[in-house]
TILO-743458 format. One record per residue: x, y, z negated of N, C-alpha, C in turn. Coordinates in steps of 0.05 Angstrom, whole numbers, plus 5000, padded with zeros to 4 digits. Example, Ala and Ser with C-alpha at 12.3 -4.5 7.8 and 13.67 -1.06 7.14 Angstrom:
<pts>
526448864844524649104844526449344844
525749554858527349794857525850014843
</pts>
This chain:
<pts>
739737008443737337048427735137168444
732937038439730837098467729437448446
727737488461726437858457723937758459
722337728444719337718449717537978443
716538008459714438258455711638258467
709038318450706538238454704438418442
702738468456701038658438698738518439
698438238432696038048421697937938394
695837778386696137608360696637358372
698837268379698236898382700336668363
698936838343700136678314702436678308
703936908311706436968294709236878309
710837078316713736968326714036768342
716936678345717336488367716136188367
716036098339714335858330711335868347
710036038356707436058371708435938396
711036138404711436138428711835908434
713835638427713635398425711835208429
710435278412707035128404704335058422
704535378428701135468435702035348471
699135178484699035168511698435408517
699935608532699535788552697035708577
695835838581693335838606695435898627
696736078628698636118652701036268641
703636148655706536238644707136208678
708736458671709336678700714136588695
715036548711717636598710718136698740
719636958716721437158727719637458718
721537628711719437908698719938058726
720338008749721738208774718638348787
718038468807715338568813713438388825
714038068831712637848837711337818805
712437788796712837638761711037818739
712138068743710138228726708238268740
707538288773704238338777703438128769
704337858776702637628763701837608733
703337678720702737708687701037878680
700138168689699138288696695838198698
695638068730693538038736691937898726
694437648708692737378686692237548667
693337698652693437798626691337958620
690138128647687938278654685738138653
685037798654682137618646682537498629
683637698605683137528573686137268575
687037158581688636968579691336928573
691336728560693636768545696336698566
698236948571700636958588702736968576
704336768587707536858579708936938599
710837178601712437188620715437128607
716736958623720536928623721237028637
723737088624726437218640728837188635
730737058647732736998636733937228634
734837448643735637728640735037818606
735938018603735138258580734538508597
732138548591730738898610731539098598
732839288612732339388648735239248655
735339048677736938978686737239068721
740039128728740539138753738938948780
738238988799737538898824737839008849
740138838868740638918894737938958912
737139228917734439248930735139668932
734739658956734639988964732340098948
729739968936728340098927726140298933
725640168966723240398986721240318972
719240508963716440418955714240548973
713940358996711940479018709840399003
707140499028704140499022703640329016
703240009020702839819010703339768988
706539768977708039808950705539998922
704640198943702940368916700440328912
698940228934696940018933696139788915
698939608908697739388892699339408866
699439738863700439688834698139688805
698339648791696539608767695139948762
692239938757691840138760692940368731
693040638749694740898725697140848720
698740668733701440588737702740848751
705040948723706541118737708941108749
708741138771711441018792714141128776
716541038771719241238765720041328790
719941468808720541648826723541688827
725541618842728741828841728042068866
725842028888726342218905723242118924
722542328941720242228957722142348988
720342138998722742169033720042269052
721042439070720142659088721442669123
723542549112725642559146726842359139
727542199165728642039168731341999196
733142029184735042049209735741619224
736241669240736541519258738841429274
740641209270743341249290743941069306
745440919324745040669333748540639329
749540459303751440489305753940659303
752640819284753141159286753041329298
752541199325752341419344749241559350
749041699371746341829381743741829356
745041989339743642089316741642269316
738742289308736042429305734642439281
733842649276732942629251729342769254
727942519243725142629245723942649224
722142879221721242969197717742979206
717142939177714242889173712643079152
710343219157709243389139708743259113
707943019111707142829091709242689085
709342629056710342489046710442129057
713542049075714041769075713241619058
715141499042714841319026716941438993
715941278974718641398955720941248942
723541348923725241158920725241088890
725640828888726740828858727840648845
728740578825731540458816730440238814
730839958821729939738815729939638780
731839688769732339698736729639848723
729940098733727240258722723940198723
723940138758721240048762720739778756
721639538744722039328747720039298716
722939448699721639498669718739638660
717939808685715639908682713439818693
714539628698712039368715711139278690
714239088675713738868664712639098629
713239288634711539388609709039398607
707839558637704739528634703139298638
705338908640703038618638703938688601
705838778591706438708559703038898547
702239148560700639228556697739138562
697839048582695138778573694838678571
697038518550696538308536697838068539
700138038559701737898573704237918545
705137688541707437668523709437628547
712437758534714637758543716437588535
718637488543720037288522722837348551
725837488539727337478560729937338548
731737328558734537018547733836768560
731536708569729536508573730036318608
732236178608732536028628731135848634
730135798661728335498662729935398679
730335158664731934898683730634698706
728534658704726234538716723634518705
721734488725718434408722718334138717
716434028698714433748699712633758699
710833608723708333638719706733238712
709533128710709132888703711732788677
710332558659713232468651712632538619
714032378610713532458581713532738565
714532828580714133148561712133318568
710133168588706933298596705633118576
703533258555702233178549699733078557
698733158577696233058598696033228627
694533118638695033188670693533498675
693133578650692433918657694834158648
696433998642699234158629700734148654
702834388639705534408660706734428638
710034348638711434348625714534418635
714734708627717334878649719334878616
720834708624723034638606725634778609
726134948583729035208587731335068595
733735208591736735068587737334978566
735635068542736534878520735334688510
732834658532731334378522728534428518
728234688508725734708492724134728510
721434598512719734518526717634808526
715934898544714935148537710934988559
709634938552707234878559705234998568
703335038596702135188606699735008618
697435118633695735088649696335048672
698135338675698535348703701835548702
702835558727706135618731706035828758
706936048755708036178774710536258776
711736118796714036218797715436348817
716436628807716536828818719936948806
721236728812724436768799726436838823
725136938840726936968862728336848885
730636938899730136738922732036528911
733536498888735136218886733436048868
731036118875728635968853728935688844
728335568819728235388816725635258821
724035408816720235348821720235308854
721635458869721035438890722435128901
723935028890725334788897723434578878
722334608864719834298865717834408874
717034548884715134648899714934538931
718034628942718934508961717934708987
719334938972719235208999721635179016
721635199042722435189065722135549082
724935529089725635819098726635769118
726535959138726735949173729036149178
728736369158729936629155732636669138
734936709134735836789109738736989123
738737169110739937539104741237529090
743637629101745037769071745538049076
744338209042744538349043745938539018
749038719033750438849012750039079016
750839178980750139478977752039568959
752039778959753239958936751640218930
751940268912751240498891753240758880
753340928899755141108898754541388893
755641428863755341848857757041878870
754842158871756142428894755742618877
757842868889757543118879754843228881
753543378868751743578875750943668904
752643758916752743928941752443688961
753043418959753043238977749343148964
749342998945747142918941745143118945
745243448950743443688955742743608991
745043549001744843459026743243229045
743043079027740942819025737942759013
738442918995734742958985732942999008
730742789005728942749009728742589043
731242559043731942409083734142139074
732741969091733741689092735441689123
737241529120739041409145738141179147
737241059174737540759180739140769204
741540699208743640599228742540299232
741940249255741640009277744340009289
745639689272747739599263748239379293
751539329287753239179312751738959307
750838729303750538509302747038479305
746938309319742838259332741938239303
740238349294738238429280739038559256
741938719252743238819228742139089239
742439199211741139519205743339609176
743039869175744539929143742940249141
742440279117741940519098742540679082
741640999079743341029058740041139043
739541039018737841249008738141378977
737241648983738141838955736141778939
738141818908736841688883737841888863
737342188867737942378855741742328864
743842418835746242368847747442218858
745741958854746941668865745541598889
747241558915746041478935745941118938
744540998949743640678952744640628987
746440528994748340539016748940159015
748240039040747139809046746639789069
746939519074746539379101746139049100
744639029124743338769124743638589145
745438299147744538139171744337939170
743837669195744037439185745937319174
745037129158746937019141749336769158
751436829150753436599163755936879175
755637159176757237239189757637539164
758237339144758937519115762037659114
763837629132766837829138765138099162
763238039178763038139200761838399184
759838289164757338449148758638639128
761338569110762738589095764138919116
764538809137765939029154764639249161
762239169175759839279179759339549155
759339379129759339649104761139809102
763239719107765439829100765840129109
765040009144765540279166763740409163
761040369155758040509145758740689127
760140679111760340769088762840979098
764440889107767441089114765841299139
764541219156763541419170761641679165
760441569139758441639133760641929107
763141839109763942039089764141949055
763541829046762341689033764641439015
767841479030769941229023771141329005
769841598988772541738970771341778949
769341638949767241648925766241288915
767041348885768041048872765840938870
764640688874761340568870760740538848
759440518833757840478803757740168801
756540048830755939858831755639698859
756439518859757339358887756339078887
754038978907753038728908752338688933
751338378930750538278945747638118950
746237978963744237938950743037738982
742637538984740637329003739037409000
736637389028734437479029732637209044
730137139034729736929054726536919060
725736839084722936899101722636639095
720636569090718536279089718536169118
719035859128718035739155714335839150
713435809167710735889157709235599158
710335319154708535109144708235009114
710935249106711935129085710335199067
709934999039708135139021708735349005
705935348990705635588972704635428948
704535218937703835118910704334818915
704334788884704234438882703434318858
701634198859700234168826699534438824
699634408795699134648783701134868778
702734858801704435098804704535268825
704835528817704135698848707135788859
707235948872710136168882709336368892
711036508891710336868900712436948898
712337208915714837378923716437228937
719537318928722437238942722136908939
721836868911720836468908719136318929
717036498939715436368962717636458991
719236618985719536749014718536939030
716237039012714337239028717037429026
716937589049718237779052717537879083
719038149087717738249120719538139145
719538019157721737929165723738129191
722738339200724038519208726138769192
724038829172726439019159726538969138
725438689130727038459108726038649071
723738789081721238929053721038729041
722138749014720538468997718438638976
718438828969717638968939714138958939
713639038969710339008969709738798969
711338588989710338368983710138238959
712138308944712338158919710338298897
709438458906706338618876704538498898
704338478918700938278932700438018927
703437948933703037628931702237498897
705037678884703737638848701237648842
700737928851698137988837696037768842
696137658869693837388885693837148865
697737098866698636838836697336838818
697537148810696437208779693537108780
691637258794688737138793688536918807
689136758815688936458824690536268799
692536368792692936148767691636138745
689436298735687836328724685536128734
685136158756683135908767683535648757
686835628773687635398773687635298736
688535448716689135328695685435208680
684335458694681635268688680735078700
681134928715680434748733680334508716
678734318710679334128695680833798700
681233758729682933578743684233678762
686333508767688333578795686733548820
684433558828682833538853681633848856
680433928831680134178826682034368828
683534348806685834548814687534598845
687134298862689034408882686934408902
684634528890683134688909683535008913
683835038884684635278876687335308880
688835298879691935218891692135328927
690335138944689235168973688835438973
686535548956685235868959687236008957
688836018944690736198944692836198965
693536038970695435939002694236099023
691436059025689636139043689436429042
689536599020689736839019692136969026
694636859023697136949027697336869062
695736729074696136659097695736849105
692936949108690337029122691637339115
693337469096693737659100697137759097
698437679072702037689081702137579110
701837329114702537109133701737229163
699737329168699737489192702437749198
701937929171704238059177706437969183
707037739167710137689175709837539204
708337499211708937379241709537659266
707637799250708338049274710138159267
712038109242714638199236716837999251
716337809261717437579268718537709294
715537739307716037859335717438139340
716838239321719438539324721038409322
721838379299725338189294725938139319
725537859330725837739361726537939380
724738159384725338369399726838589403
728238609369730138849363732238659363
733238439364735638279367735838299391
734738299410735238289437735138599447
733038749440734839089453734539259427
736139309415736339529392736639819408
736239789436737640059442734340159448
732439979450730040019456727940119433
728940019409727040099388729240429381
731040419388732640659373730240909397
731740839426729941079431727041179430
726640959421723740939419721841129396
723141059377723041269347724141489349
726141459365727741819366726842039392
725241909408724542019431722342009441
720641769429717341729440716041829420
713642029409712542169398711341949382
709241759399707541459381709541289369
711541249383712541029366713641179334
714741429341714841609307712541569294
710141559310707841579289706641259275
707941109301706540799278708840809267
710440949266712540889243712140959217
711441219216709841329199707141279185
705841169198703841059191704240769173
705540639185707040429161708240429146
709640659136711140689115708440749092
707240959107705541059097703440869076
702740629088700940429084697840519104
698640679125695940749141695240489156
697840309163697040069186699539909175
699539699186701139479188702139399216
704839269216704539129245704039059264
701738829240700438609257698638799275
696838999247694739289267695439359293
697239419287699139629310699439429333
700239179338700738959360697738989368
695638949345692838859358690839039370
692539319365691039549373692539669411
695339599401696239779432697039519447
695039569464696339279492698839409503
699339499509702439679513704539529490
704439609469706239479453706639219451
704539059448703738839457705338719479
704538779496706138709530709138679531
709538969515711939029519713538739497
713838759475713938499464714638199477
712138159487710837979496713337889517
713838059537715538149565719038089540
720238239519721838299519723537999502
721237779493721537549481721637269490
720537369522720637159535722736979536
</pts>
């Protein structure tokens, strides 16, 4: 039984919902999904958001909410907080451990269930309808169940046809939107976690400091971060070496102290980076977030990306649903590609080039953070949302070089 909830009038119960052409219908309520609903819902227009879930539902995600992350949230949006981070320890493998601390507040943590629902509450608050139970089986943007070439027609699992302007889809990385879309990924991670209470005295011990262990395998890493009693304990690598990764947690977790304490919750979760030719729309459908692939491709951040890229969906499918032909609209379609280029799309290339470079010496970025004063500080500064990456490559010819020299 689907959950509808709306604070407009659009003519009564689910029979509307059926009925009425939507200007723009968003699938997936996750933080791609609700900024997009959000940002349509915010120019008068009539939004539906799906979800096949019932909210607050679980999501494998550590839950860092750096500077960027607080940046494109909806404005007077109050973050759910489990903890704000200040130090950050450092290991390579468990070994040669440092812990650096910062006057200012890092970045903060929080439950993906919690903040997820407090996204998708504040598009229900302007004006964005909710509708969750709500599976989509596939898009038509041709074919008898389009009634004319300005419709989309994102058809559930049980048939029922649901009619739009325009389509964002923002369902994640096993997307279905992203497969008639026809996103292409260069990248793909797996990444497991668990969710483990601690006593008091242990979780007293972890407030407010994150672990990142730079992991056995070229470009693996693992974390632990505190969420009041429950710590978020995880690791990440390429995909294809899921016994090695599986092991990888195992010993993370046993070293860490941490093997005598029962998990709440234990997952898994693919992560995947966009080829960068691949698109970002088709017709009158967009993608965003994990569905497009935006993600960071070094330490594999999806959460900012997924409130920038939405929020862009959100006001560009609004374009697009006004557009009055398909020449129009996939102009508007283009603008938005172009925006996610010109600004995700740079970052992730200079995330590309770390990646490349921390697969080949991890022993270089470890000392580098634990022993070079600047490199602590563009560290900091990115968490922060003071700079980015790409900034940081275009500002120090040194870093630059070094790169440059270590990817050859």
């Amino acid at each position: 039984m689907s959950n509808e909830r709306s604070t407009q009038d659009n003519g009564g119960g689910a029979d509307a919902v059926e009925k009425v052409v939507w200007d723009v219908v968003v699938v997936g309520a996750g933080p791609a999904g609700a900024s997009a609903a959000h940002a349509a819902a915010a120019t008068g227009r009539r939004v539906l958001l799906l979800e096949r879930a019932e909210l607050p539902r679980y999501k494998t995600c550590g839950g860092g909410i750096i500077g960027p992350s607080r940046e494109a949230l909806p404005p007077g949006f109050d973050l759910p907080l489990r903890d704000r981070v200040n130090a950050v320890t450092f290991t390579m493998n468990g070994r040669l451990g440092r812990t650096r601390r910062s006057k200012r507040t890092l970045f903060g943590l929080t439950n993906r269930s919690e903040f997820d629902a407090a996204l998708v509450d504040a598009a229900v608050a302007e004006g964005a309808v909710l509708r969750t139970g709500a599976t989509v089986s596939q898009v038509e943007q041709h074919g008898p169940v389009v009634p004319d070439r300005r419709t989309v027609a994102v058809v559930l699992n049980d048939q029922e046809v649901v009619l739009a302007r325009a389509v964002v889809g923002a369902d994640g990385s096993a997307s279905r939107i992203a497969r008639h879309v026809g996103v292409k990924y260069d990248q793909v991670d797996l990444g497991l976690e668990a969710e483990i209470p601690v006593p008091d005295a242990v979780a007293q011990d972890w407030a407010g400091r994150v672990l990142i262990d730079w992991g056995p395998m070229p470009g693996s890493y693992g974390w632990v971060f505190p969420k009041g009693r429950v710590l978020t304990v995880g690791v990440i690598a390429a995909r294809g070496q899921g016994n090695a990764t599986k092991q990888y947690l195992d010993t993370f977790v046993a070293r860490l102290g941490l093997a005598g304490f029962e998990p709440e919750v234990s997952s898994g979760h693919l992560t995947h980076c966009r080829a960068e030719n691949s698109p970002l729309s088709r017709g009158r459908v967009l993608v965003a977030g994990d569905a497009a692939g935006l993600l960071e491709p070094f330490t594999r951040e999806g959460i900012s990306y997924a409130l920038r890229s939405g929020r862009l969906a959100g006001e560009w499918a609004v374009k697009v649903a006004e557009a009055p032909d398909g020449v129009a609209a996939r102009h508007q379609a283009l603008n938005y590609a172009f925006a996610i280029k010109a600004g995700l799309g740079v970052e992730m290339s200079a995330g590309r080039q770390l990646l490349a470079a921390f697969e080949r010496r991890p022993s270089l970025f470890h000392g580098a953070l634990t022993s070079f004063p600047p490199a602590w500080g563009a560290f900091s500064k990115f968490v922060r949302g003071a700079t980015t990456f790409s900034e940081l490559l275009q500002r120090h010819s040194v870093a630059r070089r070094a790169l440059s020299t270590i990817n050859r």
